[in-house]
Every structure is written in C-alpha cells, then in structure tokens.
N, C-alpha and C positions, 0 to 999 in steps of 0.2 A: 767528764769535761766534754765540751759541748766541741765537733770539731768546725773550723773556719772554712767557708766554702772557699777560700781563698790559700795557696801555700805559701810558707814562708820565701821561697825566692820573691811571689806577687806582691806580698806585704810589703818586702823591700822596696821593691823597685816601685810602689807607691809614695815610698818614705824619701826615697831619693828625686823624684818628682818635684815634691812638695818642697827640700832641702835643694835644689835646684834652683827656686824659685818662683815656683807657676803657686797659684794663692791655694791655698788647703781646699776653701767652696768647690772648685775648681776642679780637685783631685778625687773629690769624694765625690761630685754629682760622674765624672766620667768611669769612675769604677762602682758607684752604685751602693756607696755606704756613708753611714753618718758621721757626722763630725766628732760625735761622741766614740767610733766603734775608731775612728780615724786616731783618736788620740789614745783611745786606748792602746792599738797598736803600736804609738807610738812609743806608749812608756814599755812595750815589752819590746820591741824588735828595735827602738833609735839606736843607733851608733854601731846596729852590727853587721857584720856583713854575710852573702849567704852562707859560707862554709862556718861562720858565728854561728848561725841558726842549725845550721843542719847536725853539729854539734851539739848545740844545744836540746834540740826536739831528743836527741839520742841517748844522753844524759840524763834527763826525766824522764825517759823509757826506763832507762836501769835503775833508776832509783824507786819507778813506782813497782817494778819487780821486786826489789833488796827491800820493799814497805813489805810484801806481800809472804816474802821468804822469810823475816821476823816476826810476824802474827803469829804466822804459822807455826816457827816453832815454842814462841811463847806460848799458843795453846797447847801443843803439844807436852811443854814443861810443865804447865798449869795441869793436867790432865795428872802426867806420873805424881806428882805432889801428893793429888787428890786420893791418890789410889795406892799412894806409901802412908798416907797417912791414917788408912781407914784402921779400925782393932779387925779382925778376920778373928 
C-alpha cells in the first residue's frame, strides 16, 4: 500500500476544516490535493478522531502481521502433509 505524504493527525484536521465550513475547493487547493484524494480521505478518516486514527493505522499493523503468521504456518502445514504422505 502506497504510503500518504500526509499523516493521519493532517488528514484530519483537513476533514475538520472542511466540516467547519470553509468549501472543500478551498481545502484541497491550500493543502495541494484533489478533490477526488479529498473524498477519498474522507470516507476512510470522516467521523474519527486522532486517537480513532492512531488506533486504527495500529490495528492494521496487527492484522497484516496475524495475515503473514497464518501463511506462514499454513505453508508450513501444507509442507508436513506433503511429506506424511509420500510411500518411503
């Protein structure tokens, strides 16, 4: 995944800008991104707040590790299978 030249405290306090009231055009020409990167932020970071985020980014750390320690021992299982099952 591709990382945000931007952190999630900045994302927010973009989010909160714009939920403020100042117009979106507005928000994205003064931080220097598009409207489309605008809303995408919006539907991942709207409604949270930083300690939300910071939880969150922490959370998908652990999970894409617990992704990476399941492979792993699925291959691992796949392997012994393969080599109980051979005739010797």
């Amino acid at each position: 995944m591709n990382r945000s030249r931007f952190t999630e405290e900045q994302i927010i306090g973009m989010l909160k800008e714009q939920e403020a009231g100042r117009a979106t055009a507005d928000v994205c020409r003064k931080h220097g991104v598009s409207t489309a990167t605008f809303y995408k932020y919006k539907a991942r970071f709207g409604g949270l707040e930083v300690s939300d985020a910071r939880r969150l980014r922490a959370l998908e750390d652990e999970n894409s590790k617990l992704k990476k320690l399941l492979a792993e021992a699925m291959l691992d299982n796949a392997i012994l299978k393969d080599v109980a099952s051979r005739k010797w």
